[in-house]
C-alpha positions as CSV (number, residue, x, y, z in Angstrom):
1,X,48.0,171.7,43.2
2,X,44.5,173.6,43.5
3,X,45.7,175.4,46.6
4,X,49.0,176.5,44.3
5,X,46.9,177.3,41.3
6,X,44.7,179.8,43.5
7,X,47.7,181.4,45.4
8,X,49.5,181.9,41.7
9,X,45.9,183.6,40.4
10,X,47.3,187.1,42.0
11,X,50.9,186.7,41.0
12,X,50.5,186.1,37.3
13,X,47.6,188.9,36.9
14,X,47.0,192.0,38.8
15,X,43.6,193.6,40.4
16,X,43.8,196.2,37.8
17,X,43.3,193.5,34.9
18,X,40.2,192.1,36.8
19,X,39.2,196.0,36.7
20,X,40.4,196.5,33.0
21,X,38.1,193.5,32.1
22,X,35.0,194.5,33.2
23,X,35.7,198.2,31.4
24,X,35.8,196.3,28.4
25,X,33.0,194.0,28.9
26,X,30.3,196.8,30.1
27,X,31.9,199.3,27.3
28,X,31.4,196.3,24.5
29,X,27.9,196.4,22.5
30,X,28.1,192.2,22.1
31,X,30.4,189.9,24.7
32,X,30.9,187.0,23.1
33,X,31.9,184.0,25.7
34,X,33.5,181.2,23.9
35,X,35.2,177.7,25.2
36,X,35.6,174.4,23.7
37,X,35.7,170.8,25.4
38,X,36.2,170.7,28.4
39,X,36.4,174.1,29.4
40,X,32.5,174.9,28.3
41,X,31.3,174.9,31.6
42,X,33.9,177.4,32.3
43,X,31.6,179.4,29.3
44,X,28.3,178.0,30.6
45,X,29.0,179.6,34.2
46,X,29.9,182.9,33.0
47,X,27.7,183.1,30.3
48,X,24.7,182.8,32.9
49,X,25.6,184.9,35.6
50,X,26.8,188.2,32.8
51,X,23.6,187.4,30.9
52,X,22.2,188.1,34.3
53,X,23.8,191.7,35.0
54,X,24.3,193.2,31.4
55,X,22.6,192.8,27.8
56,X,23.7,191.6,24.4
57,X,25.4,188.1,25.8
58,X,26.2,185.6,23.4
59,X,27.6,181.9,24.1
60,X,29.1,180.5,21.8
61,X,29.1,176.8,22.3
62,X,26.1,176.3,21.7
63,X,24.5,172.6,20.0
64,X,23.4,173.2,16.3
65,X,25.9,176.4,15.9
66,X,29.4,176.6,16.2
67,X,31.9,179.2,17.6
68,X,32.4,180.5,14.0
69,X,28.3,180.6,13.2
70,X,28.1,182.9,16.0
71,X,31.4,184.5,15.8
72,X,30.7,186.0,12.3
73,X,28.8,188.5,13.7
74,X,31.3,190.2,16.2
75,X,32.5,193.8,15.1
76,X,34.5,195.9,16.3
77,X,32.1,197.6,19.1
78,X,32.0,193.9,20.6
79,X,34.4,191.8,22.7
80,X,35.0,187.9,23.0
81,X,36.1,186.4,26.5
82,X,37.7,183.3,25.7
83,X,38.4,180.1,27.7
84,X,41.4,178.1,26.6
85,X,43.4,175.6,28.6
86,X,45.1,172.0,27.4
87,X,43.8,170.0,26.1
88,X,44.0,173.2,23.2
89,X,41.6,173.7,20.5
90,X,41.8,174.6,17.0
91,X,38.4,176.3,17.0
92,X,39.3,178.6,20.3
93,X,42.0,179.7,17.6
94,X,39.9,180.2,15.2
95,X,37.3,182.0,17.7
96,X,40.2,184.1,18.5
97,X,41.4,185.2,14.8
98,X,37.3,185.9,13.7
99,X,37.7,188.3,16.4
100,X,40.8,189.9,16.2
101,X,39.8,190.7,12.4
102,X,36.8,192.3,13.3
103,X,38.8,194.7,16.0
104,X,37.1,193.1,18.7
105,X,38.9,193.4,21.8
106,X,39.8,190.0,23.5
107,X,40.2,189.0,26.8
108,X,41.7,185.5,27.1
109,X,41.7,183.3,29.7
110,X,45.0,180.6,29.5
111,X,47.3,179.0,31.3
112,X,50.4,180.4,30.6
113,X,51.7,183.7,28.5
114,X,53.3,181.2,25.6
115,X,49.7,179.9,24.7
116,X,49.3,180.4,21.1
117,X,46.0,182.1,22.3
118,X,47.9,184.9,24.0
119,X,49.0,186.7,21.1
120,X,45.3,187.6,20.4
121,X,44.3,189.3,23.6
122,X,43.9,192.6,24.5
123,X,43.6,191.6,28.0
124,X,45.6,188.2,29.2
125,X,44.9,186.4,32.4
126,X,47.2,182.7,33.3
127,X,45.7,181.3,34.8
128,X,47.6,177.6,36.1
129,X,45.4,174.8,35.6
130,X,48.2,172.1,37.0
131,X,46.7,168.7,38.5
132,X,47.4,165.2,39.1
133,X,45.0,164.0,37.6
134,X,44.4,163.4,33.9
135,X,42.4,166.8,33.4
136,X,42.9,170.1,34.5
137,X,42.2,171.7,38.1
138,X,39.7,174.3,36.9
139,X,39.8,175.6,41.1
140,X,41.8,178.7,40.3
141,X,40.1,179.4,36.6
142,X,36.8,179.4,38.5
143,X,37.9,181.6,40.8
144,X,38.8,184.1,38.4
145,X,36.1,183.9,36.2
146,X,34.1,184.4,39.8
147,X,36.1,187.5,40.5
148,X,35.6,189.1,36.9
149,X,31.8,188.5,37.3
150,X,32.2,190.2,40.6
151,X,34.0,193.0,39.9
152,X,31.7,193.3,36.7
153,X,28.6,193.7,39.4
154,X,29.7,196.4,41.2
155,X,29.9,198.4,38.0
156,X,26.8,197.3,36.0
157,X,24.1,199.5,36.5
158,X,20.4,197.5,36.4
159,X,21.4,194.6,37.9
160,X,18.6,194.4,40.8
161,X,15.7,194.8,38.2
162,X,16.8,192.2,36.1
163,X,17.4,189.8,38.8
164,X,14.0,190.9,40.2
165,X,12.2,190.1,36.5
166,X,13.8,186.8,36.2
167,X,13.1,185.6,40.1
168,X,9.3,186.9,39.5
169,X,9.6,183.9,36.7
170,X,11.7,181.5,38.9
């Protein structure tokens, strides 16, 4: 199933969106990273390596705030990047409407174009998330997250020097 959901990764979504994504996220004042469940440390991971490259990160899930705490700040200069996947949560929905009133733009990040999540986005990636197991194979959803982060770093401009300031504190 893993080895599926990566080979499907290209099919469902094309280079350009991985291209189109970083335009928005390096063109957005605030990127807002949201997940819920079991799909935070899909947030976690790409929360970490953007706060990395590029300024003005915000995660979302965090312990004493929740989505909407944080999300009440996004405007229309900002974007969200949203994590969604079965087991579905009413708060990614809610994340997703907060945003789509302020004129965010919104990528999401799903498994399939009939998500109720998929109406929100300005950029949609499926992502298949198909297992046999009780929870989801996040192999594929990693992957992509990986390859926007990528493709995000050879655009960002800055990156060496802060990478330099936080290994002088590592």
């Amino acid at each position: 199933n893993a080895v599926h959901n990566l080979e499907t990764v290209f099919s469902n979504n094309s280079i350009r969106s991985f291209e189109k994504a970083a335009n928005i996220i390096l063109s957005s004042k605030r990127k807002y990273i949201a997940a819920s469940r079991g799909n935070t440390c899909l947030c976690d991971y790409f929360s970490l390596y953007l706060k990395q490259m590029v300024p003005h990160v915000v995660m979302t899930n965090t312990t004493s705030l929740t989505p909407v705490d944080h999300m009440c700040n996004i405007g229309k200069d900002d974007c969200l990047i949203l994590f969604s996947f079965p087991r579905y949560s009413s708060i990614d929905k809610v994340t997703a409407e907060i945003a789509q009133e302020a004129g965010a733009q919104i990528i999401i990040i799903t498994d399939k174009p009939s998500s109720d999540l998929a109406a929100f986005a300005t950029l949609l990636f499926t992502v298949p998330v198909d297992s046999d197991a009780f929870f989801n194979s996040m192999v594929a959803v990693q992957f992509v997250a990986e390859a926007i982060l990528d493709t995000i770093s050879q655009h960002a401009k800055g990156v060496e020097k802060r990478l330099k300031k936080i290994d002088q504190y590592l």
